[in-house]
C-alpha positions in Angstrom: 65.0 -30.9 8.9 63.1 -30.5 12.8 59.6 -30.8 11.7 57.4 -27.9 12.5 55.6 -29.6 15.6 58.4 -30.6 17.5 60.1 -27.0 16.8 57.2 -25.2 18.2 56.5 -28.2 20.6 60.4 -27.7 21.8 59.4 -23.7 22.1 56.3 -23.9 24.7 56.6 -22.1 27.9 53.8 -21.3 30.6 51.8 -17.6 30.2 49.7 -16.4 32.2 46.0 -14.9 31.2 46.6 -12.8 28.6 43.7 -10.4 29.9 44.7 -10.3 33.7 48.2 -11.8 33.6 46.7 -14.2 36.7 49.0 -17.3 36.7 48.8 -20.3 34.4 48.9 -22.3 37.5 46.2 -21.1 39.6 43.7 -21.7 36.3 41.1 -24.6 35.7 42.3 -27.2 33.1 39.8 -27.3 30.6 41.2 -29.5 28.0 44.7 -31.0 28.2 47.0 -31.1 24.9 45.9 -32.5 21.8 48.7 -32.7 19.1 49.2 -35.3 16.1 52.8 -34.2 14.5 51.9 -35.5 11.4 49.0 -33.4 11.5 51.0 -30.0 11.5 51.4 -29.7 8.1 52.0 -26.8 5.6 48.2 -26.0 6.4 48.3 -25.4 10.2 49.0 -22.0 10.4 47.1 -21.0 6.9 44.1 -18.4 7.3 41.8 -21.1 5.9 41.9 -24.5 6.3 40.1 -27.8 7.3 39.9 -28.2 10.6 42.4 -30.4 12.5 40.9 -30.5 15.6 44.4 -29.9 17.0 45.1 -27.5 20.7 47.8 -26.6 23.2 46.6 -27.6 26.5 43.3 -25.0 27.7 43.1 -24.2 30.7 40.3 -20.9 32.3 41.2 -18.6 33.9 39.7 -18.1 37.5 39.6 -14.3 38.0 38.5 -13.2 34.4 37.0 -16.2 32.3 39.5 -16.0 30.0 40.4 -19.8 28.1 44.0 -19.4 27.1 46.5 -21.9 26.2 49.4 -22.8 28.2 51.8 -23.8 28.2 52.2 -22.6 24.4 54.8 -21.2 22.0 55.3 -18.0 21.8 59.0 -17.8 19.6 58.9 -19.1 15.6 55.3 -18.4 15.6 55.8 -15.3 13.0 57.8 -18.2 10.7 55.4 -20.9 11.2 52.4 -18.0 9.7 55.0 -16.4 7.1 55.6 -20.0 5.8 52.2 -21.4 5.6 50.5 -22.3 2.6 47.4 -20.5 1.4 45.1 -21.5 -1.3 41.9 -19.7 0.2 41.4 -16.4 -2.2 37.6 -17.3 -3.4 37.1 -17.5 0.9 38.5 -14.6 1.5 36.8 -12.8 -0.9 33.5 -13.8 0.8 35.0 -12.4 4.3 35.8 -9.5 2.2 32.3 -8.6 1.6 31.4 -9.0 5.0 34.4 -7.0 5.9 33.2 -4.0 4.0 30.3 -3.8 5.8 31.5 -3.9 9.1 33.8 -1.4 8.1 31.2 1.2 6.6 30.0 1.0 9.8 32.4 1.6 11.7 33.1 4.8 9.4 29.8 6.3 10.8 30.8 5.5 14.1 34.4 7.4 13.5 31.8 10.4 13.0 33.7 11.1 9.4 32.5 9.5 6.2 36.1 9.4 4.5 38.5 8.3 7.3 42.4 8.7 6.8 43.3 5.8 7.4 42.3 1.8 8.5 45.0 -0.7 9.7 43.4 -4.3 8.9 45.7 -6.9 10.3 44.2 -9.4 7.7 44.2 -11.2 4.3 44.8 -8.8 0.8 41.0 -8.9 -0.1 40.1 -7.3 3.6 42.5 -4.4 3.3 40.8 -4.0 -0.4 37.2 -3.8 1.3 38.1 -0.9 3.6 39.0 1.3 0.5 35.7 0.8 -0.5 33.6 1.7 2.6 35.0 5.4 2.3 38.4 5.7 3.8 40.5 7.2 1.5 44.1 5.7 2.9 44.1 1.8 3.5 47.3 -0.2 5.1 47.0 -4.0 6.0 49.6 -6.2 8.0 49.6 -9.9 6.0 52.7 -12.3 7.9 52.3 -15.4 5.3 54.4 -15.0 1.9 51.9 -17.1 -0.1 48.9 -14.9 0.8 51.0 -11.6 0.0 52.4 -13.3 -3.3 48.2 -13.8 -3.9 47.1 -10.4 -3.6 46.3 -8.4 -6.8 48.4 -6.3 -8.1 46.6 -3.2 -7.0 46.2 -4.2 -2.8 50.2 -5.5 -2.6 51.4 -1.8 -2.0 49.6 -1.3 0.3 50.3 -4.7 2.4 53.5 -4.7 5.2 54.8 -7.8 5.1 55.5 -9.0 8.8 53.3 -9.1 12.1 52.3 -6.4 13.6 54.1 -3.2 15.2 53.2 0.2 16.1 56.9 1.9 15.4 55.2 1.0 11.6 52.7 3.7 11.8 52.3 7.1 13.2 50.3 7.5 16.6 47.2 9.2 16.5 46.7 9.1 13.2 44.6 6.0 12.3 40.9 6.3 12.2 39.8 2.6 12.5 42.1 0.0 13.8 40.7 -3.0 12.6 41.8 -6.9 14.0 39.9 -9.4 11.8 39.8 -13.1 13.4 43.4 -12.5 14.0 43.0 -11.3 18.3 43.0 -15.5 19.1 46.6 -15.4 17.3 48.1 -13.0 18.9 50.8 -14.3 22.0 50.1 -11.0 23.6 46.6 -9.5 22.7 47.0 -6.7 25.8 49.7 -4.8 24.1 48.7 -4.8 20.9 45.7 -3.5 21.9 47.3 -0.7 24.0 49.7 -0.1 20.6 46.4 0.4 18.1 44.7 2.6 20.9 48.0 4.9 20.9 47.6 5.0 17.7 44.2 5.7 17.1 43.0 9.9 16.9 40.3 11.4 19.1 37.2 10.0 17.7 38.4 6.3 15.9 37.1 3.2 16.8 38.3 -0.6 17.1 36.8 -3.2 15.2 37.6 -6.9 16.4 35.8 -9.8 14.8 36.4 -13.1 16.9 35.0 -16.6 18.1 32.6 -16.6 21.0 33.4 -19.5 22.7 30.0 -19.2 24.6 28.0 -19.3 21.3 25.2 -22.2 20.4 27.2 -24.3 18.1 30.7 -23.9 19.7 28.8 -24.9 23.0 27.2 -27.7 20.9 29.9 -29.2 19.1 32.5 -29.1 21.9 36.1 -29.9 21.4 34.5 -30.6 17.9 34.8 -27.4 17.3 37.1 -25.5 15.0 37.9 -23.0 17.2 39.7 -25.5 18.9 42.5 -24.8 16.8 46.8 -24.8 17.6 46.7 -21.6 15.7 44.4 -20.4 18.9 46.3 -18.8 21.7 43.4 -17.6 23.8 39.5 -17.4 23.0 37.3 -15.1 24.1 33.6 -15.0 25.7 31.7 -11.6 25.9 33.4 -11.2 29.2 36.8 -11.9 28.6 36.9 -9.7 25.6 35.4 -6.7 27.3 37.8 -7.2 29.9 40.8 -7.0 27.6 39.2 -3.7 25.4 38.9 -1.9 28.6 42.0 -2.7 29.9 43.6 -1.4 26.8 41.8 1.9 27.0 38.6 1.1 24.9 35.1 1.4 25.3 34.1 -1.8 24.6 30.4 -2.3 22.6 30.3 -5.9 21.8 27.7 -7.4 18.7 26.7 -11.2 17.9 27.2 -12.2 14.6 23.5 -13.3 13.0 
């Protein structure tokens, strides 16, 4: 059997910025390729793992400061994520917490202190955390098998199995759209983005927790870092992910995580 790294290394295909679509071409190579095959193991596309220190070529772009990958696979990514292994539930349970928090606030913001509904792309523990920060309906999107064979008996109903799309859900209903370290996954952030603000009612917010690629440590550490990551498509700065919001339709309000 094709091992996973040459099958997604076979699939890679220049994209442009994902935020302005400016050519792959016409951007500043940051970091070229980094690949071990042997590396890209069960692990690689897990939410949790330790760190491989693997990327697709980086390269910025010049118009919006947006680092993106390219060239990079875009087909048998929803496989290589709905076959990855996942041993992370006392993790996720942490960023479960955390999750509830950010969502209670973000519940305020909707101006309603029982929302319909939240769509968490994220793991079954996240989805279980918005039901408890006072929205009354709760739906998550979870692609990998093992994490949905995971969840607890009470959060798998309310899981869809798969990646993300809109035809799933009804537009303008959803009070909080909520995309959970998942935005540097995505192949095409821009129209998933337009897709959760069509579906969003007057009022609802977007909540996006992601790397800042301009923070202290991530500045410090490098290509070290494990952002730096295969799984990474794209990572954002301040800039770069204000610019994407707005061109989706949002008002963007960014916060640093303390």
């Amino acid at each position: 059997m094709e091992a996973l790294s040459d099958r997604l290394r076979d699939k890679t295909s220049a994209r442009p910025c994902p935020v302005c679509a400016s050519p792959a071409d016409a951007a500043r190579i940051v970091y070229e390729q980094r690949l071990d095959p042997a590396g890209v193991g069960s692990f690689a596309f897990a939410s949790r793992k330790t760190p491989e220190l693997m990327h697709w070529r980086l390269v910025e772009c010049r118009t919006c400061g947006m680092l993106f990958a390219s060239p990079a696979p875009r087909e048998l990514l929803a496989d290589a994520y709905r076959d990855a292994d996942y041993d992370s539930g006392e993790e996720a349970r942490y960023a479960g917490a955390r999750t509830a928090s950010l969502c209670a606030g973000c519940a305020r913001d909707c101006r309603s202190t029982a929302a319909r509904w939240t769509l968490a792309p994220a793991t079954a523990p996240s989805s279980r955390s918005c039901s408890r920060s006072g929205f009354t309906e709760v739906a998550g999107v979870e692609p990998s098998q093992a994490a949905l064979d995971s969840a607890a008996s009470r959060v798998r109903p309310l899981l869809h199995a798969g990646v993300f799309s809109a035809s799933d859900f009804e537009p303008g209903r959803l009070r909080l759209f909520s995309c959970l370290q998942t935005v540097e996954h995505l192949p095409e952030p821009l129209p998933v983005f337009r897709d959760a603000h069509a579906l969003l009612r007057e009022g609802g917010a977007l909540l996006v927790v992601c790397h800042d690629r301009t923070a202290p440590l991530n500045r410090l550490l490098g290509r070290r870092s494990p952002i730096y990551d295969i799984e990474h498509l794209q990572l954002f700065d301040p800039r770069s992910l204000r610019g994407l919001l707005e061109r989706a339709g949002f008002h963007a309000r960014a916060r640093r995580a303390s």
